[in-house]
C-alpha positions in Angstrom: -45.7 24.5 -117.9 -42.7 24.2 -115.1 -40.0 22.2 -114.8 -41.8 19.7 -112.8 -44.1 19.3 -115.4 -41.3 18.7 -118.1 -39.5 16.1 -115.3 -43.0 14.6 -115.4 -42.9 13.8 -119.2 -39.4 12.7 -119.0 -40.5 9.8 -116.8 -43.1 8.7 -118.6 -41.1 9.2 -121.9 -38.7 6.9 -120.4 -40.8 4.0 -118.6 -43.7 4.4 -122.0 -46.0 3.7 -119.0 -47.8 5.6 -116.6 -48.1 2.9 -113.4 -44.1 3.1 -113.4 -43.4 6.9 -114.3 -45.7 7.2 -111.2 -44.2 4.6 -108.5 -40.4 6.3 -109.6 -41.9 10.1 -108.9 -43.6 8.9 -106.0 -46.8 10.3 -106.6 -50.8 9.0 -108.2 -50.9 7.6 -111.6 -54.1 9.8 -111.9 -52.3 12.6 -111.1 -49.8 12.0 -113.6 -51.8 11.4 -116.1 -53.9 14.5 -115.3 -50.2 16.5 -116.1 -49.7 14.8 -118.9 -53.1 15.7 -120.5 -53.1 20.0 -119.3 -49.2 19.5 -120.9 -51.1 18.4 -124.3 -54.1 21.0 -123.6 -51.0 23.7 -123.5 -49.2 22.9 -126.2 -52.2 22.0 -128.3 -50.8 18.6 -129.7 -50.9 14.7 -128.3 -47.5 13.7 -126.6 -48.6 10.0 -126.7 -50.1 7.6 -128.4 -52.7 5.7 -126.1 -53.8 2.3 -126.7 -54.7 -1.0 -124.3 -51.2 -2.5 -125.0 -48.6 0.1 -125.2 -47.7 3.7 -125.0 -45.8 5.2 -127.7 -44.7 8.9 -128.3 -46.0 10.8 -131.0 -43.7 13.0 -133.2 -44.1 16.2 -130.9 -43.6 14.1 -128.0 -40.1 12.8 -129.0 -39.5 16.3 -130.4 -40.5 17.5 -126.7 -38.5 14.9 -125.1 -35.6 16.0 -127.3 -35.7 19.8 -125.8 -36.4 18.8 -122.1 -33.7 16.5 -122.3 -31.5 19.8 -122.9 -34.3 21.9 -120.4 -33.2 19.6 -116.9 -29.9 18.9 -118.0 -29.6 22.6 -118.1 -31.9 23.2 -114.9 -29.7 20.7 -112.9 -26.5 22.2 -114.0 -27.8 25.3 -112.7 -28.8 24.0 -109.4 -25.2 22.4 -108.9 -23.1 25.6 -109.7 -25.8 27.7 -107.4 -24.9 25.1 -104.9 -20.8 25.5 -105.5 -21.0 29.2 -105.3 -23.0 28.8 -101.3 -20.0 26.6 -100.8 -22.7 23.9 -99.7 -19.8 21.2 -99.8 -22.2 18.4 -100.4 -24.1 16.8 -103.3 -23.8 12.9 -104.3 -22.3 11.5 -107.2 -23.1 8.6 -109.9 -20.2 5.9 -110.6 -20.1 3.4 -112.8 -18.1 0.2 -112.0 -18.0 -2.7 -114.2 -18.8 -6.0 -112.9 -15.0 -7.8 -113.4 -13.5 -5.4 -111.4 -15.8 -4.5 -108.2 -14.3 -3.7 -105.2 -11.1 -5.3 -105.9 -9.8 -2.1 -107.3 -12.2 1.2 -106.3 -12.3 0.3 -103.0 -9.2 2.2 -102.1 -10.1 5.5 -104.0 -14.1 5.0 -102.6 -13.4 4.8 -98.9 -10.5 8.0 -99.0 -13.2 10.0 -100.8 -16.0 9.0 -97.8 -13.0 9.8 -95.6 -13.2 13.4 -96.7 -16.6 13.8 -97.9 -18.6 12.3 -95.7 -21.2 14.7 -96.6 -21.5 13.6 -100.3 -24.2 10.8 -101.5 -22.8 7.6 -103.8 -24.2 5.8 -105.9 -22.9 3.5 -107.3 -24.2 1.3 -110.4 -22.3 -2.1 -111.5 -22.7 -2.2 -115.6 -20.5 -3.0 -118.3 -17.9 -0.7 -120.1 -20.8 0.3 -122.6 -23.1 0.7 -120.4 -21.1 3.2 -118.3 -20.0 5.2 -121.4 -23.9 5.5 -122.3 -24.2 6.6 -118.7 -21.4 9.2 -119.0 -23.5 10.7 -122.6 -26.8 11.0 -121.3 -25.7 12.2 -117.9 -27.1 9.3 -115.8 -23.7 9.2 -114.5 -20.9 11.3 -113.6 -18.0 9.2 -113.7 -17.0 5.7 -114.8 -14.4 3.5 -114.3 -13.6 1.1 -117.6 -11.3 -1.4 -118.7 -8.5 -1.8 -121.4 -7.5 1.4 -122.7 -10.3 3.9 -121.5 -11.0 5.3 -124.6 -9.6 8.2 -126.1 -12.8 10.2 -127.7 -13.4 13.6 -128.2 -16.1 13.8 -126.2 -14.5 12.2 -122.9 -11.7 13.0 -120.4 -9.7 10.0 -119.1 -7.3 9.0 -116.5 -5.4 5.7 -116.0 -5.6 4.4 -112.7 -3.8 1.2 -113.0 -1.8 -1.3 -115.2 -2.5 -4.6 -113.9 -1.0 -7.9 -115.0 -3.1 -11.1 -116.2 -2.0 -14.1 -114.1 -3.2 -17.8 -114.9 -5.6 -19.3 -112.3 -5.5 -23.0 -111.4 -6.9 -25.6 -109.2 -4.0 -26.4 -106.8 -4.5 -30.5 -108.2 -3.3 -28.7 -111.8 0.1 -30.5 -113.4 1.2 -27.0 -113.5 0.9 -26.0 -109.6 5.2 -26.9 -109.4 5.6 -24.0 -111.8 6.9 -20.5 -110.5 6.1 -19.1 -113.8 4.0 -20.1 -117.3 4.5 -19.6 -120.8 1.3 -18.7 -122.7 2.5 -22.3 -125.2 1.9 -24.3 -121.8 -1.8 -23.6 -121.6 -3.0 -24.4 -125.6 -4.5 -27.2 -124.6 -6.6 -26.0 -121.6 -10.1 -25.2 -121.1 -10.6 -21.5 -120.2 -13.1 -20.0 -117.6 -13.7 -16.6 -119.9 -14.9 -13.1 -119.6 -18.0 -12.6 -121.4 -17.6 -11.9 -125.1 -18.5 -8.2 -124.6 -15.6 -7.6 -122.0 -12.4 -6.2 -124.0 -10.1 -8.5 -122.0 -11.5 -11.4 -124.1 -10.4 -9.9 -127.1 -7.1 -9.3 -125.7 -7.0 -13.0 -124.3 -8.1 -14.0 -128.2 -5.5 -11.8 -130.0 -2.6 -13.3 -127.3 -3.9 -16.7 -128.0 -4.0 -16.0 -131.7 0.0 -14.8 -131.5 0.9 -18.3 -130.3 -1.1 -20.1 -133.1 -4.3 -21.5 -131.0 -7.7 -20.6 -130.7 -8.5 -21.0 -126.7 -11.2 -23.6 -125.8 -13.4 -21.7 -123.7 -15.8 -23.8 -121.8 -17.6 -21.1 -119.7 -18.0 -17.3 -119.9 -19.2 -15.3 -117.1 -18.7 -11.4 -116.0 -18.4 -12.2 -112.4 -15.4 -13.0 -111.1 -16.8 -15.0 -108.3 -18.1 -17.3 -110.4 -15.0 -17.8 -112.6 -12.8 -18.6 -110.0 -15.6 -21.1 -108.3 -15.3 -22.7 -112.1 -11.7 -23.2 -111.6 -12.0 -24.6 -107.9 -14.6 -27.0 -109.7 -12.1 -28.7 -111.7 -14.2 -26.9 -114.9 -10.9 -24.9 -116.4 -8.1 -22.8 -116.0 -9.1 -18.8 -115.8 -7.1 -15.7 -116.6 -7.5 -12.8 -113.7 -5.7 -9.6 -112.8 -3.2 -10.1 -110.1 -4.7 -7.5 -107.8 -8.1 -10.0 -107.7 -5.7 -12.7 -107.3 -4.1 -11.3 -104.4 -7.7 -11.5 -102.7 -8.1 -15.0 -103.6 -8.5 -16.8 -100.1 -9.0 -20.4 -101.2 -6.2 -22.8 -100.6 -7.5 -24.8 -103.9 -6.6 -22.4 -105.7 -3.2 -21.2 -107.4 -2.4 -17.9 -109.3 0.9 -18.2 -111.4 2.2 -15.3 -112.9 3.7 -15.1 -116.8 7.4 -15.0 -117.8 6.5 -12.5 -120.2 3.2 -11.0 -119.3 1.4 -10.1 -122.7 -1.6 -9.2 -121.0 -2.9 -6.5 -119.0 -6.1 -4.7 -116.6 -6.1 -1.2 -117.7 -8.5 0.0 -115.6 -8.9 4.0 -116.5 -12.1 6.8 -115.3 -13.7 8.8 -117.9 -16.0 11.3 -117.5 -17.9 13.9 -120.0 -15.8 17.0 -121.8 -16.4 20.2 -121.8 -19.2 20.2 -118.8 -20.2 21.9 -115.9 -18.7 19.0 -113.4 -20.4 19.4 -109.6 -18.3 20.2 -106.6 -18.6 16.5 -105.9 -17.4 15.5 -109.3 -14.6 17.5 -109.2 -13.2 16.6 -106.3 -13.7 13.0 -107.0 -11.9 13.4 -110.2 -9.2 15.0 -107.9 -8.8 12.1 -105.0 -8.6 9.3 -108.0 -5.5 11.3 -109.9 -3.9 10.7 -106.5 -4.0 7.3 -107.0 -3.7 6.8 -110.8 -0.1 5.8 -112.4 
């Protein structure tokens, strides 16, 4: 048994179907399946269960999948110091980027990093804040950008890259469009254009809403914020964005007014795992976004 063998498994432990596992590794279903089986020949047990609807793993199985897990996390970690020490300055890196924020704000910190590292692949995966920290544990990704307070755990190293201000969005037909600035009493009676419920900005908007005595009357959620600001030119309600998207907003329908007191804020931080081996292209990455953090 190699490590391609064990990468094998891990595919097919993942996917619980051989057709897949193969298409991803880019090689025969027959052959994979022929791996699979000398794998269970070796080791003397069954690794799967194997019946017309599903495949399921059997106790050794998810006790194998639990050491190879720590086998190619090891093996690639390996790879990427061996790499480091030929000064091979390339490699790619994995960032997660939730959907609310996009370009809007990475942009800046992406394109420097291409600048200088032209050499190193990105990827880059839109997901929400969960998501990405699930990413950041299992090593699917290296870093992650998340919003509101990037979360202070033991197992993760943060940065703060930005405190942005909410601002209200309106049609430019809104009674409020004369206004240079808003109280949060003058939009109780609104209909909101909300994050989705799993965002943490709609549990700050709820808490602020909550301070003022109302409950907001949300009309439509949505994690793109494309769509919430087409809600607002459609009449549908008023939206709550950070003032770096606003500044991008080129639609003469629409209006962003800022707070008198702003309560609410984008804090858009990076985390990434603790106590790791981090790749040259991690690190540097890491590096070029401290630059441009508070």
């Amino acid at each position: 048994m190699d490590i391609r063998h064990l990468e094998y498994f891990s595919e097919v432990a993942k996917h619980l179907n051989f057709t897949k596992a193969a298409s991803t590794l880019h090689i025969s279903q027959p052959s994979l399946s022929k791996t699979i089986k000398s794998m269970e020949v070796e080791l003397g047990v069954p690794l799967f269960y194997r019946s017309f609807r599903k495949l399921e793993l059997t106790d050794a199985g998810k006790a194998l999948l639990q050491n190879t897990k720590q086998v190619l996390h090891a093996y690639n970690h390996l790879r990427s110091e061996l790499n480091d020490v030929m000064e091979l300055k390339k490699g790619e890196i994995r960032i997660g980027i939730p959907p609310i924020i996009g370009a809007a704000f990475c942009a800046k910190i992406i394109s420097h990093y291409i600048d200088v590292y032209p050499f190193i692949d990105i990827t880059l995966m839109e997901v929400g804040t969960k998501k990405i920290k699930d990413g950041i544990n299992d090593g699917t990704l290296d870093v992650g950008f998340v919003c509101n307070n990037p979360l202070h755990k033991k197992e993760m190293e943060t940065i703060q890259i930005l405190n942005d201000p909410l601002m209200l969005v309106i049609h430019a037909d809104h009674h409020l469009h004369i206004e240079q600035h808003v109280d949060f009493t003058q939009i109780e009676k609104e209909a909101f254009v909300m994050y989705r419920n799993d965002f943490s900005l709609y549990d700050s908007i709820l808490e602020v809403c909550s301070s003022h005595g109302f409950f907001p009357n949300i009309v439509c959620e949505s994690s793109q914020k494309d769509f919430i600001i087409e809600m607002v030119e459609a009449k549908l309600g008023v939206a709550l964005l950070p003032s770096k998207i606003c500044e991008n907003i080129k639609n003469e329908r629409i209006l962003s007014i800022p707070f008198s007191d702003p309560l609410l804020h984008l804090e858009l931080g990076m985390i990434w795992k603790k106590d790791n081996y981090l790749p040259y292209a991690v690190r540097e990455f890491i590096a070029v976004a401290k630059t441009f953090s508070l």
